[in-house]
C-alpha positions in Angstrom: 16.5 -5.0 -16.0 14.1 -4.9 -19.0 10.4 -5.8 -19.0 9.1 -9.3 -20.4 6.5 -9.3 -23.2 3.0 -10.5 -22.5 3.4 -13.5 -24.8 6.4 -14.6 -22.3 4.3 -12.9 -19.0 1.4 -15.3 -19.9 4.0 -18.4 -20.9 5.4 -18.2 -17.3 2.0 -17.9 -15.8 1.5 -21.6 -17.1 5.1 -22.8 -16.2 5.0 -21.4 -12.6 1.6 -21.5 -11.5 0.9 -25.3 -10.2 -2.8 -25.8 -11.1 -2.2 -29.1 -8.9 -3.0 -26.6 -6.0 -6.3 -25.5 -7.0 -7.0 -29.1 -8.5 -11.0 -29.8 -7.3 -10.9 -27.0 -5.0 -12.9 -23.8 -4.7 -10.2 -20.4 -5.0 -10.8 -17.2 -4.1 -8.2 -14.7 -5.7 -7.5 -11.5 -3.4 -6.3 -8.6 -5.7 -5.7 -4.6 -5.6 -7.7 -2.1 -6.1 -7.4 0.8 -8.4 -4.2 2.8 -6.7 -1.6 0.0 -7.5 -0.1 0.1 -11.0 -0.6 -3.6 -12.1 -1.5 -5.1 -15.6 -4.9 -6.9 -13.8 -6.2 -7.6 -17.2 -3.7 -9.3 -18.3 -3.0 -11.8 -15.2 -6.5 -12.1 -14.4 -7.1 -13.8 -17.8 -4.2 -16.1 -17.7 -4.9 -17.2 -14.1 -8.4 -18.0 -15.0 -7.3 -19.8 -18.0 -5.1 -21.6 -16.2 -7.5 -22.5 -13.1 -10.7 -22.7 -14.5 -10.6 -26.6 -15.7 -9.1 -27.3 -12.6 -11.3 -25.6 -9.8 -14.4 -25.8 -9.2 -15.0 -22.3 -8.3 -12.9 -19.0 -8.7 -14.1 -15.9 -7.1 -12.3 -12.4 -6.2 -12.5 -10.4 -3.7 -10.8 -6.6 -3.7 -8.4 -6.0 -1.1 -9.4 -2.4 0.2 -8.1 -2.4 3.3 -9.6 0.9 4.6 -10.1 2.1 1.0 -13.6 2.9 -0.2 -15.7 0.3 -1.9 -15.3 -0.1 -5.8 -19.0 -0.5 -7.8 -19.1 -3.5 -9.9 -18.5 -1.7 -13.1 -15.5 -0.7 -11.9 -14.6 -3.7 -10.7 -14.8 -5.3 -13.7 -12.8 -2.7 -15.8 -9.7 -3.3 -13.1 -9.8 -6.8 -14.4 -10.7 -6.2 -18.2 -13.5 -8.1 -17.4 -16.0 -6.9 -20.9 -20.1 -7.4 -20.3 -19.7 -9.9 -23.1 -17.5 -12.1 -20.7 -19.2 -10.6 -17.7 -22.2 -12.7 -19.4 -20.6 -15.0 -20.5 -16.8 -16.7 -19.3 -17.3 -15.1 -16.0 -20.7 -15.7 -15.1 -20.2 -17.2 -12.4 -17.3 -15.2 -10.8 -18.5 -13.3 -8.0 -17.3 -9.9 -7.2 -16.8 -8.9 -3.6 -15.6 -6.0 -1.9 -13.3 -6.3 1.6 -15.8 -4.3 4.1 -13.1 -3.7 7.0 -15.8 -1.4 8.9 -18.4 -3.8 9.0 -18.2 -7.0 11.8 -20.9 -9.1 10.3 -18.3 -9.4 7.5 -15.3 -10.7 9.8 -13.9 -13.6 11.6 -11.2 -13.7 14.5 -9.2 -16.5 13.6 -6.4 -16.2 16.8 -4.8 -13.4 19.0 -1.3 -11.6 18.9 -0.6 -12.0 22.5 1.2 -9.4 24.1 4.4 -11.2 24.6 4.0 -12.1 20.8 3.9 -8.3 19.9 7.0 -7.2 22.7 8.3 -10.2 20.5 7.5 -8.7 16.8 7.8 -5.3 17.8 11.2 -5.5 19.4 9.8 -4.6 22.8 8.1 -1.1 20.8 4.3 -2.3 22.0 3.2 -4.3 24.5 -1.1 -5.9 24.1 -3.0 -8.4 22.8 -4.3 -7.9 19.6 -7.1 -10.0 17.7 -6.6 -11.4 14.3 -9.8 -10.6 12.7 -10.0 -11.0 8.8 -13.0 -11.1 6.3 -15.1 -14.1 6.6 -15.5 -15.2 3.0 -12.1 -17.1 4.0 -14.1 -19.9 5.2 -15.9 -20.9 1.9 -13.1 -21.6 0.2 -10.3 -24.1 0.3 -7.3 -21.7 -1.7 -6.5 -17.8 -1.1 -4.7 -16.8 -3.9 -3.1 -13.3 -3.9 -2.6 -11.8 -7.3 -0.6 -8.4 -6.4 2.5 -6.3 -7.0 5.3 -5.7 -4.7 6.6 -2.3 -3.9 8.8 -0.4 -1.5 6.4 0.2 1.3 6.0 3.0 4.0 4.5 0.7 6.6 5.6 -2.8 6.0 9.1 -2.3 3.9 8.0 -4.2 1.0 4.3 -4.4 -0.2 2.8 -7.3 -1.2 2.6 -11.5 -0.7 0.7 -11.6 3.2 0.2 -8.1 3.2 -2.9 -8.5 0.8 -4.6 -10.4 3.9 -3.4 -8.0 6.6 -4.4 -5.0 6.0 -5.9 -6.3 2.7 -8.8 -8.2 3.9 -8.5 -7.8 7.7 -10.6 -6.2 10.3 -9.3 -3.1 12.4 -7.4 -3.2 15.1 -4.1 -5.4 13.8 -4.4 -3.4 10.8 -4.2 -0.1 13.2 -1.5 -1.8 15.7 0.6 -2.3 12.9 0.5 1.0 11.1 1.2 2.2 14.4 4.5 0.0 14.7 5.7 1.0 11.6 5.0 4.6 12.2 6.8 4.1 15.4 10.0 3.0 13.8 9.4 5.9 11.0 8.2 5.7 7.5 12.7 6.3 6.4 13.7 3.5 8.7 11.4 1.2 7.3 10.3 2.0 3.9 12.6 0.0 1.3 14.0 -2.8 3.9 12.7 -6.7 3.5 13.1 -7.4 6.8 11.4 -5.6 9.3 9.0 -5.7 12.4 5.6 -5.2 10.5 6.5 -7.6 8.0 7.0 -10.4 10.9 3.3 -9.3 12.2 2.1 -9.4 9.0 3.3 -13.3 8.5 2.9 -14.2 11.8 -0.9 -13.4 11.2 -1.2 -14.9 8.4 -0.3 -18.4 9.0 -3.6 -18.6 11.2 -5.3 -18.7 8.1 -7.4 -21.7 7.9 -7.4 -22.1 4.5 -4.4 -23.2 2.1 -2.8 -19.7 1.3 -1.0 -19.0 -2.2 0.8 -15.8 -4.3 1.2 -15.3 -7.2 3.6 -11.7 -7.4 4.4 -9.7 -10.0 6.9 -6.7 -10.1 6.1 -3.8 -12.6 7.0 -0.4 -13.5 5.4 2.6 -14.1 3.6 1.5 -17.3 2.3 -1.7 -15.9 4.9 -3.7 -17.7 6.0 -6.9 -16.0 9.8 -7.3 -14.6 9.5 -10.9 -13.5 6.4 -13.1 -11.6 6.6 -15.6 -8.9 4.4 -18.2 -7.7 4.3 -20.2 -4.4 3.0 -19.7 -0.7 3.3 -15.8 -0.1 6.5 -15.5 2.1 8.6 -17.2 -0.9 6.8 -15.8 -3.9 6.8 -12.5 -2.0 10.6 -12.6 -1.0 11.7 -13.3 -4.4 9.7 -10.5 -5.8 11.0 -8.2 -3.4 14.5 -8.7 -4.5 13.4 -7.4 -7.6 11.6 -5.0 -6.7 14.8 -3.7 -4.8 16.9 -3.6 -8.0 14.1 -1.7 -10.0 11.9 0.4 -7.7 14.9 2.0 -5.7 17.0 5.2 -7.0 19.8 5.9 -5.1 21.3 10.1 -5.4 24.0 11.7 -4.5 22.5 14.2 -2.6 19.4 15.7 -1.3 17.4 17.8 -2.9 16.1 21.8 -1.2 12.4 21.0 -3.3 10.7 18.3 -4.5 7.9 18.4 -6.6 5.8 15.0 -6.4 3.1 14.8 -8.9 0.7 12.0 -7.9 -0.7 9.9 -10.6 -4.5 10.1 -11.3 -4.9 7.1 -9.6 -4.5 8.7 -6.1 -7.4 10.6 -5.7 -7.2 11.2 -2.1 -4.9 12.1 0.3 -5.2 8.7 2.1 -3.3 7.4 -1.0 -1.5 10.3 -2.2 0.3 10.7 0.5 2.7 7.8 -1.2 4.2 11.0 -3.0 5.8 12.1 0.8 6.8 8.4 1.5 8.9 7.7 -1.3 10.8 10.9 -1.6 11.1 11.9 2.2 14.7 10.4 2.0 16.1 12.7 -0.4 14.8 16.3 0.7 16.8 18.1 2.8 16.8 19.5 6.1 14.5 22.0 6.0 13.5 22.0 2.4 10.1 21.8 0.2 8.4 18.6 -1.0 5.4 19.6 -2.9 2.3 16.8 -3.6 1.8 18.2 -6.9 -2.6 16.7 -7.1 -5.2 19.2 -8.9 -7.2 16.7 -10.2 -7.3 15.8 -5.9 -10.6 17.2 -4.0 -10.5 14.7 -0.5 -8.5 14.0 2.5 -9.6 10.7 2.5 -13.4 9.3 2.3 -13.2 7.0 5.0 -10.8 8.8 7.2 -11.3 12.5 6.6 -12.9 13.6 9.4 -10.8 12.3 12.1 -8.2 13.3 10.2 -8.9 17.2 9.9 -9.6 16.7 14.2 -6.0 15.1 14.1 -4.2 16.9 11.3 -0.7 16.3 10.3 2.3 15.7 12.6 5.6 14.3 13.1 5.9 11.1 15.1 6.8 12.6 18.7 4.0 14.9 18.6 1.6 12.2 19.4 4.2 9.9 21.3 4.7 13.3 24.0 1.1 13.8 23.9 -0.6 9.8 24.0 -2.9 10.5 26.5 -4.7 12.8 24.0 -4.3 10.7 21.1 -4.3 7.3 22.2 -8.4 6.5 21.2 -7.8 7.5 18.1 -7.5 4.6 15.5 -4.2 4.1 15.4 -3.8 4.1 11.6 -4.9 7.6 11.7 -2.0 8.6 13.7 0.7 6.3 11.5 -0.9 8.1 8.0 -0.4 11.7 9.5 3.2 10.9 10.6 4.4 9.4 7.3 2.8 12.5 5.4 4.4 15.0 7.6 7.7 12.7 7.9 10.4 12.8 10.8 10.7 15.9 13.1 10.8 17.0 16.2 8.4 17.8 19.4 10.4 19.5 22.5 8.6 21.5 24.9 5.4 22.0 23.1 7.0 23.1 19.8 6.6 21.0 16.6 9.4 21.2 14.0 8.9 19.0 11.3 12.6 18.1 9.4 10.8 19.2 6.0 8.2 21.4 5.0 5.3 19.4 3.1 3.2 21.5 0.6 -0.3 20.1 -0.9 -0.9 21.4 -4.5 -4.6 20.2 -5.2 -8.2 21.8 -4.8 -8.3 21.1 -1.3 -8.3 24.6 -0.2 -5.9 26.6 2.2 -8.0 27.1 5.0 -8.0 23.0 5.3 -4.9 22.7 5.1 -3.7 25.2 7.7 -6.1 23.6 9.9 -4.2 19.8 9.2 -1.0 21.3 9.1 0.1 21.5 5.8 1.7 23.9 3.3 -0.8 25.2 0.4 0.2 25.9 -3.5 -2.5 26.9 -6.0 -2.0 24.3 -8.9 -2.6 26.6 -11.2 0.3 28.3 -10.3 2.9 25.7 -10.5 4.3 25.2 -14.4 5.5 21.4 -14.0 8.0 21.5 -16.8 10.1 25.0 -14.9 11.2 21.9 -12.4 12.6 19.9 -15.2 16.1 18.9 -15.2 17.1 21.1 -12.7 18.9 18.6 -10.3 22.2 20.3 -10.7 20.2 23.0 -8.4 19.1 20.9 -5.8 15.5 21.0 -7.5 13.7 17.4 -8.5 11.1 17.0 -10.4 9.0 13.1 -10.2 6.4 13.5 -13.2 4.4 10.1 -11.3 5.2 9.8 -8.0 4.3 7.3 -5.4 5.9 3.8 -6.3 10.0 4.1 -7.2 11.4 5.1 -3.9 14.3 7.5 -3.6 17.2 6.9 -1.0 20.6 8.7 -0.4 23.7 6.8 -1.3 25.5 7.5 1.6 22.8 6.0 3.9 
């Protein structure tokens, strides 16, 4: 499938996107942050060209989920936002960061009850969980989400409703849900459209007071745009998932005994990194190596670290055999350790994960002994001796973390 110029991405942008929506109506765009490969630049200046004589107020808001907050400088370079048209064009955009942490900042707009979750979750989980999601929903009459889809660890697909839950939501449906998908395991869910957390996700969504709206894009690797979609999130998300599941997806022959994964600069923690695990877990063999290949990497996670390095990295049924012990942790946690230490085995008190996970980055080996991963010094590791070695079971992924690889035969 080849990539569409910006002359035709921007040409679309004012064919699909129905400024009758936003017509004397104040808009709040929801976008990603810094770890999703998107042309933000680009879109954001079409979209405001398009909206701006037809709203009467367009703000953003970044959606974090559990991420770290971005400074306003940074914010604006995502967009392409220059001081000139900081002072100027965009005056009177404000900037806001999701704060998922901080309750002051959220509403509860309705309840999952439990038979709606035994419902969602095909019987996996059984509670009621809140619907909390940030509170700057209520000054505006549009959401518009302005993301990418990709093949997706927790939810199958990324994107469309997902940039409210766990985008802009509060923390315990974004918890239940990692936990669900973690549940039915980061392979059985991770490239498939239809799947449990993606009916929470929706489900949640349509409490939204206001009118909600997507515009999705699907890209590769050097932010160049496949196609775009407009509409309300399920359809503008469905259709950009069938794309992504022609482009994004490489299907092999066969596994491969090592793996090394080199995460892009843009993942500069584990939290995120771990994306290099996700989309290659499919293709390693039993018992072989996938290496995160990160030395520009120095965190776990910001947010999450701590907990974390108390919880350290396991496969699913470690925790499932042991809930008592884990069960007030914040679920999320738990999901993000099982998908970075993928499927395995716990049987009378003895872990055996299926692969053996190696971190490559300047988090040091004592660390990662204590959270139960394999260390590599970087400098050690000559990326190019991997190259074009498949014939020998040996794959090398020079930016990691968004095309998913799956096994023909599955």
């Amino acid at each position: 499938m080849q990539t569409i110029s910006e002359a035709d991405v921007r040409q679309r942008i004012s064919e699909r996107l129905n400024v009758a929506d936003f017509e004397n109506k104040r808009v709040l765009l929801v976008v990603p942050d810094a770890t999703r490969t998107a042309p933000l630049p680009l879109l954001f200046d079409a979209v405001h060209r398009a909206l701006q004589p037809a709203a009467t107020k367009i703000d953003i808001v970044v959606a974090l989920g559990t991420h770290p907050p971005m400074p306003q400088e940074a914010i604006c370079r995502l967009l392409g936002i220059s001081d000139a048209d900081r002072n100027g064009r965009f005056a009177d955009v404000t900037l806001y960061n999701h704060a998922w942490d901080d309750p002051e900042q959220l509403t509860t707009i309705g309840e999952l009850t439990r038979a709606d979750v035994e419902e969602v979750s095909d019987g996996l989980l059984s509670l009621d969980v809140p619907v909390q999601i940030n509170s700057l929903i209520r000054d505006y009459d549009v959401l518009l989400v302005l993301g990418p889809v990709f093949p997706h660890e927790v939810v199958g697909f990324s994107g469309g409703n997902k940039y409210f839950f766990p985008g802009i939501s509060g923390p315990e449906l974004l918890n239940f849900f990692h936990w669900l998908g973690a549940l039915i395991t980061n392979v059985g869910i991770i490239g498939v459209k239809d799947t449990p957390v993606r009916r929470v996700v929706n489900r949640a969504a349509k409490m939204i007071p206001a009118e909600r709206r997507a515009l999705t894009f699907v890209v590769n690797g050097k932010a160049e745009i496949y196609d775009l979609f407009y509409g309300v999130p399920e359809e503008a998300w469905a259709q950009a998932a069938d794309v992504s599941s022609q482009v994004h997806i490489e299907w092999v022959e066969k596994p491969y005994h090592t793996v090394l994964s080199c995460a892009p600069l843009m993942y500069d923690e584990l939290w995120v990194a771990g994306k290099c695990m996700y989309k290659l877990e499919p293709v390693v063999a039993d018992d072989g190596e996938l290496i995160i290949y990160a030395p520009h990497l120095h965190e776990i996670s910001i947010t999450h670290g701590k907990l974390i390095e108390e919880v350290g990295y396991h496969v699913r049924d470690y925790f499932t055999q042991q809930w008592d012990r884990f069960r007030d942790y914040p679920w999320g946690i738990l999901a993000h350790s099982t998908h970075v230490r993928g499927t395995g085995t716990f049987e009378d008190g003895v872990e055996k994960p299926r692969v053996k996970v190696t971190l490559a980055s300047q988090i040091p080996p004592d660390v990662c002994e204590r959270i139960n991963l394999g260390y590599r010094d970087p400098a050690t590791i000559d990326v190019e001796s991997f190259a074009n070695r498949e014939d020998e079971g040996i794959l090398l992924v020079r930016k990691a973390g968004e095309q998913l690889y799956r096994l023909k035969d599955e």
